[in-house]
C-alpha positions in Angstrom: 0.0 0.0 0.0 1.0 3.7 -0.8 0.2 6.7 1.3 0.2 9.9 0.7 0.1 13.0 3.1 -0.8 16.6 1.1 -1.3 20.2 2.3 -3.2 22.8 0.4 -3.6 26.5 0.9 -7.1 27.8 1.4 -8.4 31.5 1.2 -10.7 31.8 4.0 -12.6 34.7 1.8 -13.0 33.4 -1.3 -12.5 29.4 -0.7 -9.4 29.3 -3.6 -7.5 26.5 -2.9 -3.7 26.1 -3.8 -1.6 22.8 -3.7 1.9 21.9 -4.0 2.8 22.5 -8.0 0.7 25.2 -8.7 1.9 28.8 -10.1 1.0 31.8 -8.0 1.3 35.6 -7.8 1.8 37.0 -4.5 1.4 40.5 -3.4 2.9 41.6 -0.3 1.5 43.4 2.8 4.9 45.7 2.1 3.6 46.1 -1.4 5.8 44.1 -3.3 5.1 41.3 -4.8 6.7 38.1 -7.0 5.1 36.5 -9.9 5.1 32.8 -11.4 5.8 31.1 -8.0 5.8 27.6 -8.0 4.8 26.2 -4.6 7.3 23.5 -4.2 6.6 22.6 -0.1 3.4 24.0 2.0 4.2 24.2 6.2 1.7 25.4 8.9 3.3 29.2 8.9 3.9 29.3 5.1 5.1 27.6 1.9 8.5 27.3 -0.3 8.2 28.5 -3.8 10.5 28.7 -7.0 10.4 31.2 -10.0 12.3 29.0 -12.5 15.7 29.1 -11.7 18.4 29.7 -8.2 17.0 28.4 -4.8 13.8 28.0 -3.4 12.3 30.9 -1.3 9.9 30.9 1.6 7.2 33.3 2.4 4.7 33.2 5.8 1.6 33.8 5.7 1.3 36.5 8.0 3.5 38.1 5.1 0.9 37.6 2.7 -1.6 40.5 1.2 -2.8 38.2 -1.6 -2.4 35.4 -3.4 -3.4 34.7 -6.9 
């Protein structure tokens, strides 16, 4: 048998979900922002993402504005 454990991101306002593979933007409470984010890994506090090349970044979620 095979198991499986998954995480997925889930705007409490408007119910969007987001999973491990998908390509986000995301706009920062600072007012920055990154686009094309990959989410390579999902934690309680926030998730790892990639844009294509170099080394994964993180971002938590307290950080967050907005994703989409």
């Amino acid at each position: 048998m095979e198991y499986e454990t998954s995480k997925t991101i889930i705007c409490s306002d408007t119910n969007e979900t987001y999973r491990v593979g998908d390509i986000v933007n995301i706009k920062f409470k600072n007012g920055g922002g990154c686009g094309g984010c990959r989410i390579k890994k999902i934690t309680d506090t926030g998730f790892h993402f990639n844009q294509g090349s170099g080394r994964d970044k993180s971002v938590q979620y307290k950080e967050i504005a907005e994703l989409y």
